[in-house]
N, CA, C and O of each residue as an XYZ file, in Angstrom:
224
protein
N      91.318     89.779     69.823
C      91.707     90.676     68.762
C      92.937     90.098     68.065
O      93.835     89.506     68.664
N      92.902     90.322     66.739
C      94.004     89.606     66.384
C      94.802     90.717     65.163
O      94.204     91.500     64.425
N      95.775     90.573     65.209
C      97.054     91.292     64.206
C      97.546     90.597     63.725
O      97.890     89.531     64.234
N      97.930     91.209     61.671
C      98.908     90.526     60.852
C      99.975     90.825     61.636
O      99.788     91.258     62.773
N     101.193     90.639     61.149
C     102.453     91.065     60.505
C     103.087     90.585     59.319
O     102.904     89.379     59.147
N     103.931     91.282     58.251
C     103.982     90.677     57.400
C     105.682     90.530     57.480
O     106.497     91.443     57.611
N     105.881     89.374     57.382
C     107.449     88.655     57.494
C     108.052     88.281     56.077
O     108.238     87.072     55.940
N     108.309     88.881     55.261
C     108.860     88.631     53.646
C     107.253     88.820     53.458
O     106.528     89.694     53.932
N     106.898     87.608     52.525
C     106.118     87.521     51.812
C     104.498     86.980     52.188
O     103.491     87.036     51.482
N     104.707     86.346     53.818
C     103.762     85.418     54.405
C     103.416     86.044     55.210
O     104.290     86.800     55.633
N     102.143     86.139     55.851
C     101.052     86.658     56.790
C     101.365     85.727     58.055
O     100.920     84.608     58.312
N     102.347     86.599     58.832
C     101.906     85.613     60.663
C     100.708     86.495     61.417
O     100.300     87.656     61.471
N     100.474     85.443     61.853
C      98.995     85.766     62.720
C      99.220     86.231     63.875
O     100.266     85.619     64.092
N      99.094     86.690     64.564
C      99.267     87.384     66.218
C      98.708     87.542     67.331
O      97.940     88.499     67.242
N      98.698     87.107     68.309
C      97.357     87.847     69.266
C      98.068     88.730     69.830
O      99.296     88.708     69.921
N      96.923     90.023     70.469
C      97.645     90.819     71.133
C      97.174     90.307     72.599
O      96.174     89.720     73.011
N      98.450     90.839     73.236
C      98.395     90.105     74.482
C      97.769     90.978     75.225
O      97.826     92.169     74.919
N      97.049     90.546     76.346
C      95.919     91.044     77.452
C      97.154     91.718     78.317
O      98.215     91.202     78.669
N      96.600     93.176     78.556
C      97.526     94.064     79.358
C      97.731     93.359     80.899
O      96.822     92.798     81.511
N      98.559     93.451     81.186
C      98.811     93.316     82.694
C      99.715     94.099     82.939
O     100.682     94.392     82.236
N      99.236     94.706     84.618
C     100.469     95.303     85.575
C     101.541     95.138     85.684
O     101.753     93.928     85.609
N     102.597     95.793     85.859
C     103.871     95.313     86.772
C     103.799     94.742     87.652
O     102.920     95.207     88.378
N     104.438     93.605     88.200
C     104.523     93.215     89.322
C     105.405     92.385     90.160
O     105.312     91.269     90.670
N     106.583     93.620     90.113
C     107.903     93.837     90.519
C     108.779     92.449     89.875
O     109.432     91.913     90.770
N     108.870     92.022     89.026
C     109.614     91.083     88.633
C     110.025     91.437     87.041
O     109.430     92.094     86.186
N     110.963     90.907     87.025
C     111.706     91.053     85.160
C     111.278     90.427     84.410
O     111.260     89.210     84.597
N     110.905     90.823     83.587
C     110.143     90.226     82.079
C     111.431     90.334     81.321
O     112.071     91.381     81.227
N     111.938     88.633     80.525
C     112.936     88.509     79.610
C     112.514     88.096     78.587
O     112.017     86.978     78.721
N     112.470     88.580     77.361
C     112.139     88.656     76.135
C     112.907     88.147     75.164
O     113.690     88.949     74.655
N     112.915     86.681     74.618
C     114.242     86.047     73.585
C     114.235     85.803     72.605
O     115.044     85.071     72.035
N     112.569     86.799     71.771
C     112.230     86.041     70.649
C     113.035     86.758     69.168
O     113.901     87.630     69.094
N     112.671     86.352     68.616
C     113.508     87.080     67.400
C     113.324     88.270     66.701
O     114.054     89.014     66.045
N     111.801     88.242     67.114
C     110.945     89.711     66.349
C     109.791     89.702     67.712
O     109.412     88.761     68.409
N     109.436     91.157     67.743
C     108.304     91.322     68.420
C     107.639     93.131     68.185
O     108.113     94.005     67.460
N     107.075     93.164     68.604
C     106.270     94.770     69.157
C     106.488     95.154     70.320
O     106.034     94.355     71.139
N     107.096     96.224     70.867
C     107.073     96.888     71.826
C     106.220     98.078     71.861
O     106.565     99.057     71.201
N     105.119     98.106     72.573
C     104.848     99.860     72.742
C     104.368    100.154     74.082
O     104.206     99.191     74.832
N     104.094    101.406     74.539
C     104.002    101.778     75.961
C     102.568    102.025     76.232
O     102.061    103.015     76.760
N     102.076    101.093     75.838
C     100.663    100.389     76.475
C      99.557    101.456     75.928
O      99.942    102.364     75.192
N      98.246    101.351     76.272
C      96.955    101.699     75.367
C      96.697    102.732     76.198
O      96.632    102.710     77.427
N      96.510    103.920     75.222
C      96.334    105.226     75.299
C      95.716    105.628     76.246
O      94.509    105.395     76.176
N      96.202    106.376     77.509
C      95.241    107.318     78.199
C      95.870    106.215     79.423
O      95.613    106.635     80.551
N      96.335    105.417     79.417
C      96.684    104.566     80.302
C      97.964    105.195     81.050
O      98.699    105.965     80.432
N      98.228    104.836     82.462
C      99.403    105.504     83.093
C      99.894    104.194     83.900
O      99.162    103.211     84.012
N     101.388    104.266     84.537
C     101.364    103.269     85.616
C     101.267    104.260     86.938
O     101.395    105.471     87.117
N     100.898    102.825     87.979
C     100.557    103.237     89.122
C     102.046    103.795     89.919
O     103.188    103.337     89.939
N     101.424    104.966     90.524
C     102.341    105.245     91.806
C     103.170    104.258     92.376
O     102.758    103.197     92.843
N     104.838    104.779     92.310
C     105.802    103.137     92.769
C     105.396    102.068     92.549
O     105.185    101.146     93.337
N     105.171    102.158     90.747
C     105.416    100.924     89.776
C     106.760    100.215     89.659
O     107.858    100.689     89.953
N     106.570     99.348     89.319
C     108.228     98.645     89.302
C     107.827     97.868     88.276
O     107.046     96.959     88.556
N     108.261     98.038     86.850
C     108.231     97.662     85.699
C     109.817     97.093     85.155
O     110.698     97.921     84.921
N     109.990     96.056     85.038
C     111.471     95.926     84.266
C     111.903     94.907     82.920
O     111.977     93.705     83.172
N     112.131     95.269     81.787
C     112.266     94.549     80.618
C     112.942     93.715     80.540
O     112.853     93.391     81.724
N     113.863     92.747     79.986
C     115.207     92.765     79.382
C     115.012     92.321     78.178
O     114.244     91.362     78.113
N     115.460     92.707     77.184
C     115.391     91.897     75.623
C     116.854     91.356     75.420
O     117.888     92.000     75.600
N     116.749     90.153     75.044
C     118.024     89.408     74.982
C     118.520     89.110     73.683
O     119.576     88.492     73.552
């Protein structure tokens, strides 16, 4: 599946990335622009999930 975004005037191309679990480790994030959202509808995390971000 693929997504625009539009950056000024030019079309970047995107993939959306394939969901995956938590799995207890930190995800660090350094890019300059991105999408955050809390995952595809109807979806929950599991019982003593351990999910952790950092955006830098």
């Amino acid at each position: 599946m693929w997504t625009c975004l539009m950056w000024g005037l030019e079309l970047v191309p995107q993939v959306t990335p394939k969901q995956v679990p938590c799995d207890k480790t930190r995800k660090v994030f350094t890019e300059s622009w991105g999408m955050i959202s809390d995952g595809p509808m109807g979806s929950n995390y599991t019982q003593d999930s351990h999910c952790e971000w950092l955006i830098k």
